[in-house]
N, C-alpha and C positions, 0 to 999 in steps of 0.2 A: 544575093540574099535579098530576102523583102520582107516589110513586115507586114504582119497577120492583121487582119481588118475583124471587127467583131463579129461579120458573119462566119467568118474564115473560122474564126478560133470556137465559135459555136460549134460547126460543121466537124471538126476537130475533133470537140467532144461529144457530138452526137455517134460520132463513128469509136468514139472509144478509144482513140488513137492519143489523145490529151486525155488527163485524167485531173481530178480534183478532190481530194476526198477529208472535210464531208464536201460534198456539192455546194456547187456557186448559187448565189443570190441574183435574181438577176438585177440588184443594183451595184454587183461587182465588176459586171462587164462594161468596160470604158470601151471608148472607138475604135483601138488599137492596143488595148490594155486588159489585163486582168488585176483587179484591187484585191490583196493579199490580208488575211488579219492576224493578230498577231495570238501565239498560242501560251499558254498555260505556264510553259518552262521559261524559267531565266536565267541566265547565267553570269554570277557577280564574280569577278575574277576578286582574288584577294591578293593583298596588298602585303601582307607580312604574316610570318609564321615563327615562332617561338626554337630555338634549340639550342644546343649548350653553351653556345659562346653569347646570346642572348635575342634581342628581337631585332630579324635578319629581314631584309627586304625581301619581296618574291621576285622572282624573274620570270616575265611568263614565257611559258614554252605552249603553245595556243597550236602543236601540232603535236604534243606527245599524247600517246595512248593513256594515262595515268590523269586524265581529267580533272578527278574528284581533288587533288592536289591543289592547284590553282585554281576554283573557282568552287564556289556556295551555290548549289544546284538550288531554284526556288519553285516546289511545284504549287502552281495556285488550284484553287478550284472554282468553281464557278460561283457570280457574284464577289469574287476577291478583286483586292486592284494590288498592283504595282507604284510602288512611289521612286521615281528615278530623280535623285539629289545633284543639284546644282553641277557639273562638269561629270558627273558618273560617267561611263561606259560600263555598256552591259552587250550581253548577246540573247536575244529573244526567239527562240523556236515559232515557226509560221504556225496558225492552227489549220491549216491546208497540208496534206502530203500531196505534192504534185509529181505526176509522171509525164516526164516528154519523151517525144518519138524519135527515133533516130536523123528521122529528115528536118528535126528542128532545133532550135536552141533559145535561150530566152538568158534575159536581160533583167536584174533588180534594179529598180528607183524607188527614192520616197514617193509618197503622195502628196503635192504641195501644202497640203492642212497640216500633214504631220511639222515639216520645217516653219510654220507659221509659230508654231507652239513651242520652236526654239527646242525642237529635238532635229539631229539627224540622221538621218541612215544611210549611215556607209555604204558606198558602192560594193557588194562586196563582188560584182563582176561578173560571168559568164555565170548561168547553169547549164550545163550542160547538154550535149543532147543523149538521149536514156537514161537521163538521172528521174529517180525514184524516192521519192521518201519528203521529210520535212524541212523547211528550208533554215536556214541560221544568219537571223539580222542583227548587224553589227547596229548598237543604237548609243548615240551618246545625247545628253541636255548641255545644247548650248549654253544655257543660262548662267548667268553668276550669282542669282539668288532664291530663283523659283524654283520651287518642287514640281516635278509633272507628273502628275496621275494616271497612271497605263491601265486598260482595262483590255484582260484576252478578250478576242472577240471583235476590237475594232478594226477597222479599216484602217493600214498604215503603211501600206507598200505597193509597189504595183509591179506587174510584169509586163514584157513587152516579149509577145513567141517570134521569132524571124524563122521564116523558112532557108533551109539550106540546100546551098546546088547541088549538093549530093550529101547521103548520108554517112555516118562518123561512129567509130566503133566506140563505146562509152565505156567497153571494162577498162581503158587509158584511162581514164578518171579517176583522182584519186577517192572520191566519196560516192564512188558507184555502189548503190544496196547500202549505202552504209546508212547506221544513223549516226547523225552531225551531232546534236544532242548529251548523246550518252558515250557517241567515240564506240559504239560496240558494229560489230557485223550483224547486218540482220539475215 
């Protein structure tokens, strides 16, 4: 495996093979990176729910199909901001759908501004290779007393594509086509 140099991943998407959509900036493109921003949707897991015996903690289950259950879907629109409270965890939909190729695979990080500001973004690990769609960033604020002001649209993540020695069949994955988002098939 090796990773992708910014002509590489240019190259990439000039041939159509990496996809971006909408389309990158070219102040997105790092040396070996692609800078991710961050989209519209949020996802506020809730903490308690009301029922007969009285008010019951939630336990999240962050893999059932029934979403709308544990978490306050937030859709903003543009010109809106995000205010993320002191130890919150949220999950943030990328405003990027990205498509990779089977001969590749990529890799989430923060972008070091983002951890300066005392947020961080979970690793959340591989994406895969032929995954399709929008990405889902695990984001919490460090902080113990500062509010952080999120705006869709910035800069706050990065990918890093690594080429693979051979290609990897991606309907094994379990978020293949899917959206992460909504938990629905697309």
């Amino acid at each position: 495996m090796s990773v992708l140099t910014r002509a590489e991943i240019l190259k990439y998407v000039q041939d159509g093979k990496v996809a971006f959509n909408p389309h990158l900036d070219s102040f997105q493109l790092q040396a070996h990176s692609v800078d991710l921003r961050l989209g519209f949707t949020f996802l506020v897991p809730k903490s308690w729910h009301l029922t007969k015996r009285g008010r019951e903690a939630l336990h999240m289950d962050y893999f059932a199909e029934d979403r709308p259950e544990y978490f306050d879907i937030v859709e903003l629109e543009q010109g809106q901001f995000f205010d993320l409270l002191p130890g919150e965890h949220i999950l943030v939909s990328s405003l990027e759908s990205v498509t990779i190729p089977h001969d590749l695979m990529a890799v989430m990080y923060p972008r070091s501004s983002t951890n300066r500001k005392g947020i961080s973004v979970d690793l959340t690990g591989i994406i895969d290779s032929g995954y399709e769609g929008q990405l889902v960033i695990p984001v919490r604020n460090n902080t113990q007393s500062q509010t952080v002001r999120l705006y869709p649209g910035e800069r706050f993540c990065q990918v890093v594509l690594e080429r693979l020695d051979q290609a990897v069949d991606a309907r094994k994955s379990r978020y293949h086509q899917r959206d992460i988002i909504e938990g629905v098939d697309v």
